[in-house]
N, C-alpha and C positions, 0 to 999 in steps of 0.2 A: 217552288224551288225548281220544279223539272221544268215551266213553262222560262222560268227565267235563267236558266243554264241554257235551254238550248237557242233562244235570245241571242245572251253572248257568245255562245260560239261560233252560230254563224258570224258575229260581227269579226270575231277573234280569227277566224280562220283566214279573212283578207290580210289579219296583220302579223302573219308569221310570212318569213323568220324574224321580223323585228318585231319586236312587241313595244304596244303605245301609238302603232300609227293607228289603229282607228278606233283607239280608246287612250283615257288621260291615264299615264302612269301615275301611282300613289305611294307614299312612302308605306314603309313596313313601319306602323308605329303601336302595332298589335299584334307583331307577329312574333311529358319526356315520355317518350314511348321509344323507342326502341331502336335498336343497332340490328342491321341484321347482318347472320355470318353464315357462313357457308360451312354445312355438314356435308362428310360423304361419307360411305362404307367403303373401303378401298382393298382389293388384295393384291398383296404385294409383287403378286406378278400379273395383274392384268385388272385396267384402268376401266369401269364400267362410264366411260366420257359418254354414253348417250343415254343410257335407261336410269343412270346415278348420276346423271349432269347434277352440276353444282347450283343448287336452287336459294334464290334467298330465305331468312326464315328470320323467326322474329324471336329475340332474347326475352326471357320472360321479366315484366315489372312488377311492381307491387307483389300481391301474395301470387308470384306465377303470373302475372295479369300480361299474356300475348297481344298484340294488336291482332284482329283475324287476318289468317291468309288470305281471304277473299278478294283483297285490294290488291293483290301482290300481282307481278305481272307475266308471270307465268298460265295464268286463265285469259289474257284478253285476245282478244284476235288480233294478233299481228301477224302481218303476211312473211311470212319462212320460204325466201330461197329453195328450189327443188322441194316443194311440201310433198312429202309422202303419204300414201292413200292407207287406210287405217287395214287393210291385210299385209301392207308391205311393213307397216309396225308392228303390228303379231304377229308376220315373219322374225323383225327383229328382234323383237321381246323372247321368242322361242329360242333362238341362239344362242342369247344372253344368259336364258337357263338354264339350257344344255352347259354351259359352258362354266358358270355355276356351280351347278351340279356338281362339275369333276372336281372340284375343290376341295383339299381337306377343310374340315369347319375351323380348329384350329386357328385356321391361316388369316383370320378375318381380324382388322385393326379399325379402329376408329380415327380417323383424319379428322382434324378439329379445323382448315379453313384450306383451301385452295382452290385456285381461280387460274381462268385461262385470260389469257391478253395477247393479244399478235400472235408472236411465236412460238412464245415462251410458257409453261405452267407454273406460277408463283405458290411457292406450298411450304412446309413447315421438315426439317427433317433433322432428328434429333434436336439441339436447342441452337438452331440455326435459323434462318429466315433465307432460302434460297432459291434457283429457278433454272429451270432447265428448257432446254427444247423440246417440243411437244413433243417430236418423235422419238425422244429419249429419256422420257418421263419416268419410264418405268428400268430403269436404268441405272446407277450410281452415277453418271455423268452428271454432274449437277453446278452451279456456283452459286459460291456462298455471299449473300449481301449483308446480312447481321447476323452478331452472335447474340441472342436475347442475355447470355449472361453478364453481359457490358452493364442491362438494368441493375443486378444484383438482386432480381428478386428470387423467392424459393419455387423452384418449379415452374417455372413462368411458361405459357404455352398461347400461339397464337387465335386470336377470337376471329379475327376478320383482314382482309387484306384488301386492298383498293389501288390502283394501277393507274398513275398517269395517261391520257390521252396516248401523247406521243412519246410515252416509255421510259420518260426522265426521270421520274420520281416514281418510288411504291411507298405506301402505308399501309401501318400494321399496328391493330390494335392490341396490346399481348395484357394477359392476366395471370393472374397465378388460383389455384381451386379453392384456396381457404380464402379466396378474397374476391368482390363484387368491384373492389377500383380497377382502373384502366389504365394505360399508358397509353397515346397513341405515336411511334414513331413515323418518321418522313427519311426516305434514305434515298440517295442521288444517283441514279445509276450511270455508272460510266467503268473504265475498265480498274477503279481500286474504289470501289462503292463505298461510301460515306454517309453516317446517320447526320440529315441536316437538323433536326431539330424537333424535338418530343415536347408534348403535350399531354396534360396530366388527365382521369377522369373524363376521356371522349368517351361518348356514345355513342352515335351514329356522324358517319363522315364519304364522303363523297368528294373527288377530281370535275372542275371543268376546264377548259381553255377560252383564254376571250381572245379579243383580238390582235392584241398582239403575241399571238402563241405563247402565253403567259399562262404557266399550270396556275389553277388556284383550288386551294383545299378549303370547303367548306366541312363545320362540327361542330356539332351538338357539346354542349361542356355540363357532366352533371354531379350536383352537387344532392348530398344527403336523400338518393334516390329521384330527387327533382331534376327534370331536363327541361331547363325554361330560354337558354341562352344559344344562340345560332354568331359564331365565327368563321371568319376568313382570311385565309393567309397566304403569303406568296411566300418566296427563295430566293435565291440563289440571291445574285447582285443588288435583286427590287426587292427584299426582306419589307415582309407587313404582315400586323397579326391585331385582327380589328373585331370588336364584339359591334354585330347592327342589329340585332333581336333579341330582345326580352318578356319573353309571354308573361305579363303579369298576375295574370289568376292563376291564382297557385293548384286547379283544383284539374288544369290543365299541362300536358307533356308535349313536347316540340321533338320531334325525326326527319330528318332527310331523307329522300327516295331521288333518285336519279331516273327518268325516265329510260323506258327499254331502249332505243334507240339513239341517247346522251344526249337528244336534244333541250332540254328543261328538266332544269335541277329544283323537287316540288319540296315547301317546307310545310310539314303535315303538322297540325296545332288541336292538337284532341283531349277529349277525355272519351269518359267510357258511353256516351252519349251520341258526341256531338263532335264534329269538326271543320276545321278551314284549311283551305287551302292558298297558298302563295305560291307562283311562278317565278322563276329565275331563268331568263333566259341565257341561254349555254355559249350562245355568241357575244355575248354582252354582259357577264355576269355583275358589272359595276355601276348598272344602272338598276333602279327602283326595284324591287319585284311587284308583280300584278296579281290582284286577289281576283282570285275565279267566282268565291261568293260567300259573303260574306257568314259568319257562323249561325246556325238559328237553332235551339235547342231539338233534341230530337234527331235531327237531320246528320247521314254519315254520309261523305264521300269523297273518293279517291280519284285520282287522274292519269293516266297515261297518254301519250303520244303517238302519231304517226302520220306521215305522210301530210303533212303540214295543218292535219287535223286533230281534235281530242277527243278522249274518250273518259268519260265520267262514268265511273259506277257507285252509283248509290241506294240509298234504301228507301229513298222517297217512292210510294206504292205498298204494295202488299208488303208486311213484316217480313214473309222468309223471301221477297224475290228483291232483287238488284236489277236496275233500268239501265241499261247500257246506251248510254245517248252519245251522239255523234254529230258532226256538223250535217253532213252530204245529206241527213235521214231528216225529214219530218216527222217521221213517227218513229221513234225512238223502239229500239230491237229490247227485249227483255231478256235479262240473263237471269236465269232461275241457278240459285247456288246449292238445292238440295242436291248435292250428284255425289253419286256412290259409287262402287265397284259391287257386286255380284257374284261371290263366290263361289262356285262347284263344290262339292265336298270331295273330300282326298284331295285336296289342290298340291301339288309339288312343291308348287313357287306360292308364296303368300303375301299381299301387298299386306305390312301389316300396319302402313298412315294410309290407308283407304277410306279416309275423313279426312283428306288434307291433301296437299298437290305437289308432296313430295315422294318419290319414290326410295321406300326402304325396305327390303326384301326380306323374308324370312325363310332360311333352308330349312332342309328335313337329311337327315339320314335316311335311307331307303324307304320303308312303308312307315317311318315312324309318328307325325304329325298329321293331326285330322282340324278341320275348321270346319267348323258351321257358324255361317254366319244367322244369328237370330235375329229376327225383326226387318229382314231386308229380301231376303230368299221368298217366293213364294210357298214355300214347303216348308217352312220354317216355323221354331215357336216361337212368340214373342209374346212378352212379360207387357200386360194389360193395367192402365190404373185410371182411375177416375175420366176412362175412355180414351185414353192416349196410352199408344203400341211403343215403348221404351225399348228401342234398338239394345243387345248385346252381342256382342262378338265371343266364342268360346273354340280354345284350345283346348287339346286333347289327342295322345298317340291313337291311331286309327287301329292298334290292337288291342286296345284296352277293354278288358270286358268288365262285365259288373262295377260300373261307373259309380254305382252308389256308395261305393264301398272304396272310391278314390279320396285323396283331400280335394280340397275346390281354396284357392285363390284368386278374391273377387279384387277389382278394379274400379277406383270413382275418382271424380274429380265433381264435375259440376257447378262451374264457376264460370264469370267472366266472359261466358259465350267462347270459351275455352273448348276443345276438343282432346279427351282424355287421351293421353300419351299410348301410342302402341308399337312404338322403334323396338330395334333389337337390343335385346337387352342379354347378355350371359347367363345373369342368374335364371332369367324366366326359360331360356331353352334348357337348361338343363334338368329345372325341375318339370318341363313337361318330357323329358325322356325319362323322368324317374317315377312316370309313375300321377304326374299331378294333373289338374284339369285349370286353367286357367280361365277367366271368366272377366268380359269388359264391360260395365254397366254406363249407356252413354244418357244419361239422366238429365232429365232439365235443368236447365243451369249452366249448361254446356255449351256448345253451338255444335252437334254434328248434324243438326234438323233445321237450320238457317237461326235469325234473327229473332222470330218469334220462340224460338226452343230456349234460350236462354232469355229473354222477355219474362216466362212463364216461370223461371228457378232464379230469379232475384228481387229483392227489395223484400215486399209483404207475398209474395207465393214462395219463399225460400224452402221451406216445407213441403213442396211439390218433388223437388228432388228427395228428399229425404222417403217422401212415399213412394218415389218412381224405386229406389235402394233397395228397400223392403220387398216393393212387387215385385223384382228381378232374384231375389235370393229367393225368396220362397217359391219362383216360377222354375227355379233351377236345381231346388231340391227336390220339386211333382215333379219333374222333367225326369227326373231320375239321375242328376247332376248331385254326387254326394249327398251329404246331410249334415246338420249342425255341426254334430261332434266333431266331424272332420273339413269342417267350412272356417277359415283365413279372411282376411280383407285388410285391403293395405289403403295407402294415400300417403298424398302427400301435399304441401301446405295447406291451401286454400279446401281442398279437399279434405280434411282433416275435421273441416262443422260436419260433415254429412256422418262421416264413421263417427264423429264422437256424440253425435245427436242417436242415430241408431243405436251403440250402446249403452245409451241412456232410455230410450224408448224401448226395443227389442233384443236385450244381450242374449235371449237364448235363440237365437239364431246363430248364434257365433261361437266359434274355441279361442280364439288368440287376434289378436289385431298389432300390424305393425305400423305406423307414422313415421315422418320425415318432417319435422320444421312444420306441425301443425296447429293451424290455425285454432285456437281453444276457448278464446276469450274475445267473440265477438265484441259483446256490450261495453266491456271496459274498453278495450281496446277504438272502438270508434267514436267513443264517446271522450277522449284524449287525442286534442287536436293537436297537440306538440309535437305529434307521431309523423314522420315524415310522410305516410301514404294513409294517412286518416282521411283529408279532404278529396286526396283523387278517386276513393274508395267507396263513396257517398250513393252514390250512383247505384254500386252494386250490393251495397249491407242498407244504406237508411243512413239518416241524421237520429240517431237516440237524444242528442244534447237538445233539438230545438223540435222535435217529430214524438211526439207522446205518442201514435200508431206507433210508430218505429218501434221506440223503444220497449212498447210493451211486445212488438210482436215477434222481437230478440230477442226477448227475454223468451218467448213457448218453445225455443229450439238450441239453443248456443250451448254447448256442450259446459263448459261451466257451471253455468248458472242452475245445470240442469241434475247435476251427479245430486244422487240419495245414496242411502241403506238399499243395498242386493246386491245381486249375483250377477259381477263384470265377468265380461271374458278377460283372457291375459293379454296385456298388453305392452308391448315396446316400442318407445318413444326415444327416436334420435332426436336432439336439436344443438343449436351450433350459440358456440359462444358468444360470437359477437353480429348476431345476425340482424339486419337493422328491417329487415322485412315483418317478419314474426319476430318481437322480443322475446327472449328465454324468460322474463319476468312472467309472464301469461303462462308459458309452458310449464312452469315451476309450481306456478299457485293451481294451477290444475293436477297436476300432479301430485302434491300434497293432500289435496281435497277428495283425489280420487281414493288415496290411500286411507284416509281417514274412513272414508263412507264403506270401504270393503273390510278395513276392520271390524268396524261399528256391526256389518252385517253377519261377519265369520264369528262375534262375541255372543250374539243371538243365536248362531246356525248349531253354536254348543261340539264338542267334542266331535273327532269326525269329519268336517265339513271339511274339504280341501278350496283355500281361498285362490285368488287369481293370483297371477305375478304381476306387479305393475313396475315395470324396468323404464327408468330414464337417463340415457345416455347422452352424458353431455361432451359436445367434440370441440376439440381449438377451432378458431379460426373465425373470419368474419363473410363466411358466402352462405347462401339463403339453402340449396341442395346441392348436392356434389353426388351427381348420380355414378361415378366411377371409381368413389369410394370404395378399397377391398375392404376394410376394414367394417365399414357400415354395412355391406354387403354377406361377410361371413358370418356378422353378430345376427342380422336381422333371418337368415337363413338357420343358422343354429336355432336362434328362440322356435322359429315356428315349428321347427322338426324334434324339440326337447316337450313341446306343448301337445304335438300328436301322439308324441310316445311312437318316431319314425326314427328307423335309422338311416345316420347319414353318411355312411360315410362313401356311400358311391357319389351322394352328390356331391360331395367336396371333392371326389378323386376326379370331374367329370368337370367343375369347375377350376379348377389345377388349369386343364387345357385354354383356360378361354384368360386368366387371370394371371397376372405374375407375384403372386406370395412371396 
């Protein structure tokens, strides 16, 4: 693969900017992963436009299933106008804190999409769709181009926005929270903006211009969580709206990426494996696109652009490293993706995606948050298993004394080559000013140790995560990190095998367990191919239906399969009505099963015995997590504080600030 990439692109780099002079264009006659949108933490009088620039990110698919950052193009070396020397960006970065700093905490809002284009910043404000001039951004000066409630939907709030070339057209993908469909509109900018025309269910979507400065909108179209279909449309007088790609293996997903630079628009064709790449070129978008190489199991990689050269990163070589190949280079520069940040203890300012390459900041109140980073720090502990150092990350006020005697809320996912979530979150600051220890266990199964880390936590080692679980709670109770009685552990979907296998294997480690849309019922579930994400999913659980390994070795872990007679910790289980990721059907028969088994044990334990709670709460609506749920947010914070026998009511008075009740 690497000897034949870097092959074509010597040959390829004579033929830009046309593509096809010195190679034969091919149709696309094989050619859903993900929409990316832009998050930012914004306060509302002062725009963090350089340390909180607006970075792509990837919508979660199947149970949570991210495409990895690692492709994204924010890590590749492109050359930046005035590049600045990395003390003049620690000068930077120090400003930003300072500046930070002086903020009330309060004041802090989450912006769901906004993007800079020319002059203008295109962003969301109230249920409007509007844009302003940069230097007025933070401003009321603004104009209004849509009113989202033309859709009529409930809530509707913008996912992603995308900016014609030359400033005629914006699109805007908008959603509402209890729902995973899409709308994408197209609205004409001139001086009484006008919606040209919406499109239902986009995922990802993407602006180029050909040659006759003709905007064209290419978009993903996705049906029953499958993204298999690639269209293109024009406007205004030259109206066209044309389906040319249909991925036919259904076990694969289709995304658009626009290269950094606009010059090629790349149509990504993956599963959880394996993918291909197509070029479209950006001057020409109406001729053929060009496959860069063809799909070969095993094999991942991504493309970027520059300077009339490419840049492929892939995993052909060592499992955790990525080959950065290039035209100009006969010997291809290696990018190693293990990169971390390094934390100080007492840090002020806390990056807290320091597994990922977006910047999301975490405040303190004067001396009140302490980090230690485990398993990365030389000075550090780190949780040991079958000879692998399983990274955690741990919260805690830097005056807290006699730790042991804290609660401990633990953290997992471990899926999908997934990196466990550490954004800011309300709930979690508040409860580490009350008092609590927070705890991130980055487990195989994951990807924050590259390609090999989650290699090692899927298919038949799935149980590796489970035991990396274990050796992080118990490393963090000898740590002197709380103790059972007052030990918590959350998840959320896909994460949901690992906690409901551990209290299945190890419940007296635990008091109480909270879930979100968790995944319960591996076996039955993959072994039901009518399931919209059973075949993309293959990959990461096994074939049970045609893999007799598989299925037996689902069956020694899947939380289901697994409940007996004893002693559960309490547990509360959100899940949503009509959620087509995780069915409530799996959630239900687990829960019923769970409750059986803890009776059956409380009827032996005889008089006396206090059983567990097992609570499931079932919410309207058809979206997979809805992490800004109040409502899921005060329930699941109540159960854990009524389980410790804690009063709450500072934390509720202290989340008041951050929440609108």
């Amino acid at each position: 693969m690497q000897q034949k990439a870097q092959l074509f692109l010597r040959a390829f780099k004579y033929g830009i900017p046309r593509l096809g002079k010195c190679m034969q264009k091919q149709n696309l006659n094989h050619c859903p992963f993900a929409d990316h949108y832009y998050n930012r933490i914004k306060l509302r009088k002062y725009h963090l436009n350089e340390c909180l620039q607006s970075k792509p990110k990837i919508s979660e698919l199947a149970r949570n299933i991210p495409r990895r950052s690692f492709s994204r193009k924010d890590n590749l070396p492109i050359k930046q106008e005035n590049e600045k020397s990395p003390s003049e960006n620690m000068d930077a970065f120090e400003k930003v804190r300072t500046k930070l700093e002086t903020q009330p905490q309060e004041e802090y809002e989450i912006i769901n999409a906004e993007v800079k284009h020319g002059g203008f910043v295109y962003y969301q404000e109230g249920c409007c769709l509007v844009r302003s001039k940069d230097e007025e951004a933070d401003n009321e000066n603004y104009e209004v181009l849509f009113n989202l409630e033309e859709l009529k939907l409930d809530q509707p709030f913008i996912d992603c926005i995308r900016v014609a070339p030359d400033e005629k057209y914006v699109a805007a993908k908008i959603r509402t929270e209890d729902s995973e469909a899409s709308t994408c509109i197209v609205v004409k900018l001139s001086d009484q903006p006008v919606m040209e025309a919406s499109f239902p269910n986009v995922s990802s979507f993407e602006w180029v211009k050909d040659e006759e400065d003709e905007d064209v909108l290419f978009y993903t179209f996705q049906r029953n969580l499958r993204c298999h279909d690639v269209y293109r449309a024009t406007f205004g007088d030259n109206k066209r709206n044309e389906r040319f790609y249909t991925e036919k293996d259904p076990s694969y997903f289709v995304f658009l990426y626009l290269t950094k630079d606009s010059r090629f628009l790349t149509i990504n064709i993956m599963n959880k494996t394996t993918s291909e790449v197509w070029l479209i070129d950006g001057l020409s978008p109406w001729d053929p696109p060009v496959l860069i190489q063809k799909r070969i199991h095993g094999v991942l990689y991504y493309v970027e652009h520059r300077d009339d050269e490419l840049y492929i990163l892939t995993n052909v070589g060592e499992p955790t490293e990525f080959k950065l190949m290039r035209t100009a280079a006969d010997t291809p520069a290696i990018m190693n993706w293990d990169l971390f940040f390094t934390m100080k203890r007492n840090t002020k300012v806390v990056d807290l995606d320091m597994f990922k390459d977006h910047c999301v900041l975490f405040l303190k109140h004067s001396n009140l948050l302490y980090v230690n980073v485990i398993g990365l720090a030389d000075d550090s502990v780190r949780s040991l298993k079958d000879g692998k150092l399983v990274p955690m990350t741990v919260f805690h006020k830097t005056d807290s004394e006699d730790l042991q005697q804290k609660p401990l809320l633990v953290h997992v996912y471990g899926a999908y080559g997934m990196d466990l979530k550490m954004n800011f979150r309300p709930e979690r600051r508040v409860l580490v000013d009350d008092g609590w220890i927070l705890a991130y266990c980055h487990v195989r199964g994951g990807g924050e140790l590259g390609l090999q880390w989650h290699a090692d936590g899927r298919l038949t080692k799935k149980l590796n995560g489970l035991a990396d679980l274990e050796a992080c709670i118990k490393t963090l109770h000898s740590q002197g990190f709380s103790q059972p009685s007052l030990t918590t552990l959350t998840a959320f979907s896909a994460g949901g095998v690992l906690v409901g296998a551990l209290c299945n294997s190890d419940p007296e480690l635990l008091r109480a367990v909270t879930l979100e849309a968790p995944f319960m019922d591996v076996l039955n579930t993959m072994m039901d191919t009518t399931l919209p994400l059973t075949l993309e999913e293959l990959e990461e659980w096994g074939n049970p239906s045609s893999d007799e390994k598989h299925k037996n070795y689902i069956k020694r872990y899947c939380p289901y399969q697994n409940i007996k007679p004893q002693h559960y910790p309490s547990i509360h289980i959100t899940a949503y009505e009509n959620d087509e990721r995780v069915p409530l059907k799996g959630i239900i028969n687990y829960t019923e099963k769970l409750k059986e088994a803890v009776a059956e044990h409380a009827k032996d334990m005889g008089e006396g015995y206090q059983a567990p709670n097992i609570i499931l709460d079932i919410q309207p609506g058809g979206n997979h997590v809805i992490e800004d749920s109040h409502k899921k947010i005060t329930a699941q914070i109540k159960f854990l504080y009524e389980e410790l026998g804690l009063d709450s009511t500072r934390v509720f008075e202290d989340l008041k600030k951050y929440l609108k009740f």
